[in-house]
N, C-alpha and C positions, 0 to 999 in steps of 0.2 A: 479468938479471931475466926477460928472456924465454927461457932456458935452451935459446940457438940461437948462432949463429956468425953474427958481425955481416957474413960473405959471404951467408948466407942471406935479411938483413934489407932490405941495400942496394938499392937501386933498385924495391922492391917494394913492396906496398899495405901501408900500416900497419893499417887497416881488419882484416886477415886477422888482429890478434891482438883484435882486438873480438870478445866473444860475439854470437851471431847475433840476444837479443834485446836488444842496447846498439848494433847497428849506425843505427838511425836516431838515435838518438843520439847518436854521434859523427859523424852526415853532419850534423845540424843544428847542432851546437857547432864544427863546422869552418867550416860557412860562416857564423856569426858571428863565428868569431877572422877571418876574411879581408871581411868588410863593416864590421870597427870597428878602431880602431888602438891601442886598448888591451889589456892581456893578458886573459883569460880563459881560467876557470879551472874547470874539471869533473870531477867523482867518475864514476868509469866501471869497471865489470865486463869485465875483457880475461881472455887464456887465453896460456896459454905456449903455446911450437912443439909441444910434447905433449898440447896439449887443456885440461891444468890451469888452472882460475880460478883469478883473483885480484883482489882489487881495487888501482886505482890513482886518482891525480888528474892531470889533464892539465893543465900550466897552457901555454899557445900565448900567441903575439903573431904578425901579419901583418909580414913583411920584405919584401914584393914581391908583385906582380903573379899571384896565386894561389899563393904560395908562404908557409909560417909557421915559425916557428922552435917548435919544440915539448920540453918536458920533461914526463917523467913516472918519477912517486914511490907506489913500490909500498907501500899502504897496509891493505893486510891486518890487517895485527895491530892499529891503529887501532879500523878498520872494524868488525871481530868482536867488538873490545872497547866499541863503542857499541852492537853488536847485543844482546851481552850484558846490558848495562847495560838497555835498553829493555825485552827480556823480564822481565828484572825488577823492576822499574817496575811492565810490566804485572801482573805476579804482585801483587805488593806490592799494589797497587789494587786489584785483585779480591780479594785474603784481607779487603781492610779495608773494603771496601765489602759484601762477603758473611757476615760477620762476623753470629752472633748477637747478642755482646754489645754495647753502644753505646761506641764510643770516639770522641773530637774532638783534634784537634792543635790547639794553640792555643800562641801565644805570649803571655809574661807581661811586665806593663809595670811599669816601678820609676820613680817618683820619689822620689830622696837615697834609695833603697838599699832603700826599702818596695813591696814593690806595690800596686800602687793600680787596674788592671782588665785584662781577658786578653780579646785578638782570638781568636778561633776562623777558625781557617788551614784548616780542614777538619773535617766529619764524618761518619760514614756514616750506612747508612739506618737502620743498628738504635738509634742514637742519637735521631735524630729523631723515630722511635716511641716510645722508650721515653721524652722527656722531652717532646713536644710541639713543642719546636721546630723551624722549619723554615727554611729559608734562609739560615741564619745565618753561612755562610763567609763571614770579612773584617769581619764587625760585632763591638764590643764587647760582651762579657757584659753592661754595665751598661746596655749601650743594650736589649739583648734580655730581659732580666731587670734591669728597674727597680727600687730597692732594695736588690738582694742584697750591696751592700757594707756594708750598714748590718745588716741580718739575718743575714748569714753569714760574717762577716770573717775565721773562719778559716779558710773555704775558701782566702780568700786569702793569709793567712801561709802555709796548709801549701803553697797552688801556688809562692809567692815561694821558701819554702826548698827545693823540688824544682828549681825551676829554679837558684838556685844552690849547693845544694852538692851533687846529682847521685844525692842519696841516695831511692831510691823511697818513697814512702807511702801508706797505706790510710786513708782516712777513712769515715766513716758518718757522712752530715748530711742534713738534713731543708731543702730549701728552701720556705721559707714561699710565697714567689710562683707555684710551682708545685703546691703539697699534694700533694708529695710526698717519700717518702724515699731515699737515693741510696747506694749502697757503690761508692768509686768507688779506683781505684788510678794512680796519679801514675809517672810513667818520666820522667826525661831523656830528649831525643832532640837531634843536634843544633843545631835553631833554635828548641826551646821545647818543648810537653810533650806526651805521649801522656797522655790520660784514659781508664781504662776506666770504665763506669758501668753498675752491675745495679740 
């Protein structure tokens, strides 16, 4: 792992394969594995005999009197693939948050196979300019638009059948509670639906 000759390794600081800004880091996670008697376990930024980073997890236990039994699992490919994952997150967040057109993730609720009213799991800001509403992550539609099951029920067949059979759709409806008109377009997403709304 450390791409050295375990004569090079013996009897020397382990310390020297920490990077120089993870070293107080690994002096503080050392003398916690050696003031507690359970394992403990840390994500840490080391460097091969050659300089090369990479990341690992330390997992130590204390065996004696300043002494710990120590494993470590080179975690790189992990590591890079959570890094990767977060940038894109971040990405993801910012296109739909910067977004001119107004879209909400919501999920659709069925009782015996009909839906009956949709949590809004999120929305952006061009959303909530464009229909007035504000704060509405987590609340149901019925709750933030009173009414609209009764006024617009086929908003809700057309959200029911997008969420189950995965097939997109465009509708053009008018909410009365709002006076206003809506062109909005319906996606599958894994946990429930992408709405766009102009």
């Amino acid at each position: 792992m450390l791409e050295t000759d375990k004569r090079d390794i013996k009897n020397k600081p382990f310390a020297r394969y920490v990077t120089d800004d993870k070293a107080d880091s690994f002096y503080l996670y050392r003398k916690k594995v050696l003031e507690n008697d359970t394992k403990q376990t840390l994500s840490l930024k080391m460097k091969k005999a050659d300089g090369t980073p990479f990341y690992s997890q330390l997992d130590a236990i204390k065996t004696g009197d300043q002494q710990l039994r120590l494993s470590v699992s080179d975690v790189t490919v992990r590591r890079e693939s959570e890094e990767a994952l977060e940038r894109s997150e971040k990405l993801y967040h910012s296109l739909f948050e910067n977004m001119i057109d107004g879209y909400a993730y919501c999920q659709i609720l069925f009782n015996n196979g009909r839906p009956y009213d949709f949590v809004y799991l999120h929305v952006n800001g061009a959303f909530e300019q464009l229909t007035g509403l504000k704060d509405v992550g987590g609340k149901l539609v019925t709750e933030v638009i009173p009414g609209i099951r009764e006024s617009n029920p086929e908003l809700f067949e057309i959200y029911g059948r997008v969420a189950l059979n995965g097939k997109p759709e465009k509708c053009e409806v008018y909410l009365q509670a709002l006076s206003k008109w809506f062109f909005s377009l319906c996606l599958q997403s894994a946990k429930g639906l992408f709405c766009r709304c102009l």
